[in-house]
N, C-alpha and C positions, 0 to 999 in steps of 0.2 A: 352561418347567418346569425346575427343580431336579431333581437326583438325587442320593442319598444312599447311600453304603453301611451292609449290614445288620452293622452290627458289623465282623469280619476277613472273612466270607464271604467277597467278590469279588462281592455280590448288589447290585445296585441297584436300591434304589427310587427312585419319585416321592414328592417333599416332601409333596405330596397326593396320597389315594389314593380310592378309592372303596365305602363297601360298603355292605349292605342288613339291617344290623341295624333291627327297625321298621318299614320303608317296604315294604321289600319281599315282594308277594302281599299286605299287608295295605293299604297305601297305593297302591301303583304295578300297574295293569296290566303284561302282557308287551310293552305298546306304549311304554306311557311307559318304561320299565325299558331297552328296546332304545336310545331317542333319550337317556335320561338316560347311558347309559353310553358310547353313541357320542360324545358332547359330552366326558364324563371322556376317552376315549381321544385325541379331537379335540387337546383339549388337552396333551396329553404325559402324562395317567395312565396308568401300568403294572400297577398292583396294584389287585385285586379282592378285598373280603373278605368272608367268608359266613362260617356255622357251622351245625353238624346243628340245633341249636336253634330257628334265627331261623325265625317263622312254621312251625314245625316240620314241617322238611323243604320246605316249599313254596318259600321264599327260595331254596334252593341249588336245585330244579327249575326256578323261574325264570329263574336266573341261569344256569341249563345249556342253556336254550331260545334265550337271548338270543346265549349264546355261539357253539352251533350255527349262525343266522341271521348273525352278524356274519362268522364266518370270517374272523377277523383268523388272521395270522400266530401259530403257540402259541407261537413263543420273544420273540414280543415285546414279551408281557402275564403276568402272576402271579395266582396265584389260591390263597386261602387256607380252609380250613376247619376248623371246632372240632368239640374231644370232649369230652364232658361230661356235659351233661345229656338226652342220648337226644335222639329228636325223636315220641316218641308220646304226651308232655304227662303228663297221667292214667296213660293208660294203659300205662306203662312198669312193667315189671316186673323182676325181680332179674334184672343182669347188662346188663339194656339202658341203663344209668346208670355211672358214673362214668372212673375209668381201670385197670381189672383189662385185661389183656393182652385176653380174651376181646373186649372192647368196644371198646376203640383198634380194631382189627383190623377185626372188621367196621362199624363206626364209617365208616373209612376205603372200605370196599369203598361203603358207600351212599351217601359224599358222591360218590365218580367218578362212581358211577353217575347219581346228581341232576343233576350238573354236565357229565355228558356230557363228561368228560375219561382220560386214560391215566393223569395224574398229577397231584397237587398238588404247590405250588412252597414252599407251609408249612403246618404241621398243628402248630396250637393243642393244648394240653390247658388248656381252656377256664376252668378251678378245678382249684385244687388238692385233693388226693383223700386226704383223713384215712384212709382205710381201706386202701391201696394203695402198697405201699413203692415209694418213689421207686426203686428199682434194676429191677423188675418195670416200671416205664415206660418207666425209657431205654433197655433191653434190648426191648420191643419196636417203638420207634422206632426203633433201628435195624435190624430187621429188616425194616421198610416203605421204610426207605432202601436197605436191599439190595438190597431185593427191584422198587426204581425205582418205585414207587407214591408216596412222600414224597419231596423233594431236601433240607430242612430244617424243623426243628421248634422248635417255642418253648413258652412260658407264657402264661397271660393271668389275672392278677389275684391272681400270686405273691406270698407273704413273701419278701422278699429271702433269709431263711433258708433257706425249701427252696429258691431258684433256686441257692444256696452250696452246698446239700446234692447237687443234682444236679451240678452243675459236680465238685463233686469225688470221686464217685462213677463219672462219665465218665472222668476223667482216673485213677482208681486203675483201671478194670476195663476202660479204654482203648474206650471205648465213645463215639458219636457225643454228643455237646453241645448243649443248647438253645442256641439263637441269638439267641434273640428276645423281647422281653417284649411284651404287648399290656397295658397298662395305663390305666385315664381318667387323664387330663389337660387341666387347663382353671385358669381363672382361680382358683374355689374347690376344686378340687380338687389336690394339690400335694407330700403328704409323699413319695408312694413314688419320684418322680423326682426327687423336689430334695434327700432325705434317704435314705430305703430304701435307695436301690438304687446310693449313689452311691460304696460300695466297690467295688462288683460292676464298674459302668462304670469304673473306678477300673484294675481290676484285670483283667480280661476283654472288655471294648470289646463290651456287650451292645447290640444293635441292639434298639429299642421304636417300634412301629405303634401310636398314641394313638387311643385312642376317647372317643366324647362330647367334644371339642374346646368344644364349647358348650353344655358343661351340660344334652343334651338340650332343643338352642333354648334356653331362659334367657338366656345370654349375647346371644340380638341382640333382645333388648328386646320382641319379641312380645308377651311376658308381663305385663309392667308395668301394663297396665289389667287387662285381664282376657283369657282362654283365648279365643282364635279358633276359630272353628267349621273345621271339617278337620284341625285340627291335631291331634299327636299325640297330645297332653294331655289334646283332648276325646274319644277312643276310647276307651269303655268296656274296651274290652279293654286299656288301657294304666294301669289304674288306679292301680296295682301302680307306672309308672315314676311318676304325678302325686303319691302320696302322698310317694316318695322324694325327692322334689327341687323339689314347689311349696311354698316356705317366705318367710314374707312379709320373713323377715330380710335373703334371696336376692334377695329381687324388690328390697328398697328399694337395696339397695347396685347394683344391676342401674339402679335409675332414676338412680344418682349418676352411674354410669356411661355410661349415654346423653348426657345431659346433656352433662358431659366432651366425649365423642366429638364430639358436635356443635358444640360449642363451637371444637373443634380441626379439623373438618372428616375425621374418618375414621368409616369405614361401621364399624357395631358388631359383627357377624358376622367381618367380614371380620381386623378389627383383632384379635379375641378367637381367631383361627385363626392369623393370623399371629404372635401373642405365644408361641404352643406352638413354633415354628417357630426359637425365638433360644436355644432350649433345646439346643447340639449333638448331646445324645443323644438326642434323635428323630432318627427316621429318618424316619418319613409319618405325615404327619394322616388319620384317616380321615374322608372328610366325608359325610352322609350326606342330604344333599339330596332332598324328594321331587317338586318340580319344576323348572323350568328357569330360572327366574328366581333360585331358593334356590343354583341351582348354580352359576349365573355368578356369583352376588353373591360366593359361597365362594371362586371362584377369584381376586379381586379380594386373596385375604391376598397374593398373590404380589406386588402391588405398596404395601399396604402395610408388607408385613413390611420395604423397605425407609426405612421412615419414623418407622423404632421408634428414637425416640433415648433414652440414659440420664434424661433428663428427664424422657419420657411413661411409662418403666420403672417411676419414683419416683412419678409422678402414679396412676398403677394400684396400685400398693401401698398410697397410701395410701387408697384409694378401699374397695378388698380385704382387706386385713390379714392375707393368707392365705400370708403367704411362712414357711414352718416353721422351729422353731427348732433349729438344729444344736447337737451335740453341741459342746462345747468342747475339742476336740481334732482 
């Protein structure tokens, strides 16, 4: 395993990481869930990602169960949680939603408590919060850092604009600093790391934990016929991700792309996770495997991320067409 730092932290992660956006409580028992993440650790993964959202609140309950049972070492593994969108679905009402100081705060208190921990190692604000001045957040992230509850905090699915607007907000009222972006990254998806955000890394050495790697599976060809039974896409309750992202325009550049692969001999999962990986400002992929076989095949980008030459770089480009077009300056 690779390890990366989170920006200037001094924080390292693992190039791949692990979390339970989806799978977790909804796909994976406490059993599966226990052996899937023993495997991630088996391997050299460090970092575990949750948030109040996923399976609402039942993912981070699982993932506190599992942790309990494992009794790893705490300083030798990371564990992440988000704030945002509450975890009572429906039933959320005013205050139990976005990032007003009142809900960061207890936010925080119910992921320790889900997760059976003293502390989180990073605390998401999960979206950004139109209602909510950005000053009122960083001032109470750093209260939770004080107070040894959070060690670092980040963004996930920022304008590069408010991650600017925080950064220099921190530095006029000398107040602690996101670290961290959690942004998708994948083959088709591409502006905010290749373009967004590349002043920011430019100028601040922001550390990004990548979600969706694969398109939500897309990328390793599942799809290409038609929707597999167990799979994420055929869960009624995932309707909501199949309408966002099953598009036949996706699938056909997806079967050029097998294609490709097999012709070259590289696994398509694997090659599509290891492609986020040549990117230096990542920091970890998160991969989100819901069995054992989906996970080994994932760790496999490790070897061929060494096999990525400027050649296969050009071949994928033209395959995708999704490299953004920079400013001319």
């Amino acid at each position: 395993m690779e390890y990366r730092y989170l920006g200037r932290t001094g924080l390292q992660l693992s190039v791949l990481s692990y979390g339970s956006w989806v799978t977790f409580s909804n796909q994976l028992n406490d059993a599966l869930a226990d052996r899937l993440m023993g495997i991630s650790y088996e391997h050299g993964v460090n970092f575990f990602d949750n948030a109040e959202v996923y399976a609402l609140g039942e993912s981070e309950n699982q993932m506190g169960r599992v942790l309990k049972m494992k009794n790893w070492d705490r300083t030798s593994y990371l564990v992440s949680s988000k704030v945002f969108f509450g975890w009572r679905g429906k039933n959320n009402k005013p205050n139990q939603t976005g990032l007003s100081r009142k809900h960061i705060i207890e936010a925080c208190h119910e992921a320790l408590k889900r997760l059976q921990l003293d502390y989180l190692d990073i605390f998401y604000c999960h979206r950004p919060d139109k209602n909510t001045a950005i000053i009122e957040i960083l001032q109470t992230m750093n209260i939770l850092i004080q107070q040894g509850k959070i060690l670092y905090w980040g963004t996930s699915e920022w304008s590069g604009v408010e991650i600017m607007e925080a950064l220099i907000l921190a530095k006029t009222y000398n107040l602690i600093p996101p670290v961290v972006e959690q942004p998708e990254y994948n083959l088709f998806v591409r502006n905010k790391m290749e373009n967004e955000y590349s002043e920011i890394f430019k100028n601040h050495s922001f550390g990004t934990t990548i979600w969706s790697p694969l398109n939500s599976g897309i990328l390793t060809g599942k799809y290409n016929t038609k929707i597999p039974d167990n799979s994420r896409l055929s869960d009624p309750n995932n309707s909501w991700l199949k309408d966002a992202i099953f598009h036949e325009t996706k699938l056909e550049k997806t079967r050029q792309y097998e294609a490709w692969a097999n012709s070259k001999g590289f696994n398509l999962a694997a090659l599509s996770i290891a492609w986020c990986l040549l990117n230096k400002h990542v920091t970890s992929v998160i991969l989100g495997a819901s069995n054992e076989q989906q996970l080994l095949t994932n760790f496999k980008a490790l070897e061929e991320y060494s096999k990525i030459t400027p050649e296969v770089c050009n071949d994928l480009e033209t395959i995708f067409k999704s490299k953004p077009e920079l400013p001319p300056f």
